[in-house]
N, C-alpha and C positions, 0 to 999 in steps of 0.2 A: 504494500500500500504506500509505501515510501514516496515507490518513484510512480505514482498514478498522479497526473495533474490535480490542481487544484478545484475545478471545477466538474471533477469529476466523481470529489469527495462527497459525502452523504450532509454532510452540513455546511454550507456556506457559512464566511464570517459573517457577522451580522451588522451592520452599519445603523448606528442609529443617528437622527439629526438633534444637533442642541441648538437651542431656542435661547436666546437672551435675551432679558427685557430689561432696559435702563429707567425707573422709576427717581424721578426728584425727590429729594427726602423730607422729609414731613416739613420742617420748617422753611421751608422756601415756597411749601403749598401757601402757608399761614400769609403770606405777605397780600399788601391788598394790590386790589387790581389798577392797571394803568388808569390815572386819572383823566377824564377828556378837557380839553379848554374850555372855560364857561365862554358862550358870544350872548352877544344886545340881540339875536337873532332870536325873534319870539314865537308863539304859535299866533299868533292874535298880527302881529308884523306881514309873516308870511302869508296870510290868509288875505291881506288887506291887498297885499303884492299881486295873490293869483286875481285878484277880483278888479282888480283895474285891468289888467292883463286881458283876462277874458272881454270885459268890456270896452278894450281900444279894439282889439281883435274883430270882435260885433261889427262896430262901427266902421270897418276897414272893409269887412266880408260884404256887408249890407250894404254898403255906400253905392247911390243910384251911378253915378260917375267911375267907378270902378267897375261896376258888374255889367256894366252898358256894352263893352266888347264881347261879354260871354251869355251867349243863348245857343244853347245844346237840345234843344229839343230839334228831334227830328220830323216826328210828326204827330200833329195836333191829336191827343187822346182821344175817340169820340165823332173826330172831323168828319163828316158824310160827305160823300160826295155834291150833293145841293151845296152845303155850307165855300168847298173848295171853287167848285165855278161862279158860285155871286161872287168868291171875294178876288178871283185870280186877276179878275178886267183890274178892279181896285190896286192893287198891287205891287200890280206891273204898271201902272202909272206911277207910282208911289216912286219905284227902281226908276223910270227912267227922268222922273224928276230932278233926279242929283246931278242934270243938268244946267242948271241953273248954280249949283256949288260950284261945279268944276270952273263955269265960266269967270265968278268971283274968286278960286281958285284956295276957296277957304276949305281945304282938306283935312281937316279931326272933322268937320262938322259933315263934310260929302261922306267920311267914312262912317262916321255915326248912321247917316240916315240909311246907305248903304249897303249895311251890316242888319239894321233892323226891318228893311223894306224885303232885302234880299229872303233874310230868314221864314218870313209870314209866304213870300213866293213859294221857297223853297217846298213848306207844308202842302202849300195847293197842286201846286205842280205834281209831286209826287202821290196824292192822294189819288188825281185824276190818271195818272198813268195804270196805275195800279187797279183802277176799273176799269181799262180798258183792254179789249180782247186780245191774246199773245201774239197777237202777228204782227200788231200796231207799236207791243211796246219796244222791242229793242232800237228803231227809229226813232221814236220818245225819248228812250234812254240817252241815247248818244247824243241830243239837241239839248238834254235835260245836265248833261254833264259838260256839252259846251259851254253852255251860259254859265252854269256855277262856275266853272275852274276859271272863265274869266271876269268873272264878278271876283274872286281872287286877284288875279293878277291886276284888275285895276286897284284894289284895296291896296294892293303893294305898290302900285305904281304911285297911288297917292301918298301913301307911308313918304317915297323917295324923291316927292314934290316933283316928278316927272309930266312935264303937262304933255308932252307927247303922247306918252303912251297911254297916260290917263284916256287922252279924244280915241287912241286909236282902239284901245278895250271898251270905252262906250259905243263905240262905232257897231263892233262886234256884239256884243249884248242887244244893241237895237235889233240887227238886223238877226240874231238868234232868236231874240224874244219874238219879234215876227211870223217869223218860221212856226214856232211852238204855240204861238196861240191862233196859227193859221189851221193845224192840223189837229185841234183839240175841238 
């Protein structure tokens, strides 16, 4: 048995794992805990802080002159078809009005109207496409995405006080909006 390997013997050594745990000794538990800095920072302080906060905030979100750029609705909840043709004739006077801005050339105020003539369009326009029969609508579609994408680009051309491009995007918008309310 001498000379027979070791892992051949009936008993392996046995390996056991030691564990050591380092424990602080009692008196160093006893000590007290880090003290924190006192501040003037109160409850009553703070509460006073979030509540102007929220209410400049309001007054920022809410404000008629800030939110005037943004109208995200895409189509009127509701809208019937009746409702979209009495108001389309209306509308699109509305959009090609900002004829009269362009010429004075006071553009915040041509984009204003612009943006909210454009939008009320946008509803009708789409309303009525959408009750019309499918063979009708992808030619809708495409006249319906000319006139928006350059109701854009005059928005932009205004932004960059471009009066060129401004006439040459209203030019297009007439002669779309034309078209669109020729086939409706």
């Amino acid at each position: 048995m001498a000379l027979a390997p070791w892992f051949v013997q009936s008993s392996p050594p046995y390996l056991s794992p030691t564990f050591i745990c380092h424990l602080k000794p009692s008196f160093l538990l006893r000590e007290n805990p880090e003290k924190v800095p006192k501040s003037n920072f109160t409850r009553r302080i703070g509460a006073i802080a979030t509540m102007a906060k929220v209410l400049l905030a309001r007054e920022a979100i809410f404000n008629v002159k800030i939110a005037n750029g943004f109208d995200l609705k895409m189509v009127a909840p509701g809208q019937t078809l009746e409702e979209a043709e009495s108001g389309i004739r209306g509308h699109a006077l509305a959009l090609l009005q900002v004829k009269a801005l362009i010429e004075s050339e006071a553009w915040k105020d041509m984009q204003k109207a612009l943006r909210k003539s454009s939008s009320l369009l946008k509803q009708d326009i789409y309303t009525i496409i959408q009750s019309k029969p499918g063979s009708m609508r992808p030619q809708l579609r495409k006249l319906y995405s000319n006139l928006f994408n350059n109701v854009t680009r005059l928005d932009y051309a205004a932004r960059d006080n471009d009066a060129t491009q401004v006439w040459e995007y209203y030019e297009k918008i007439a002669i779309t909006l034309d078209d669109i309310l020729s086939r409706i």
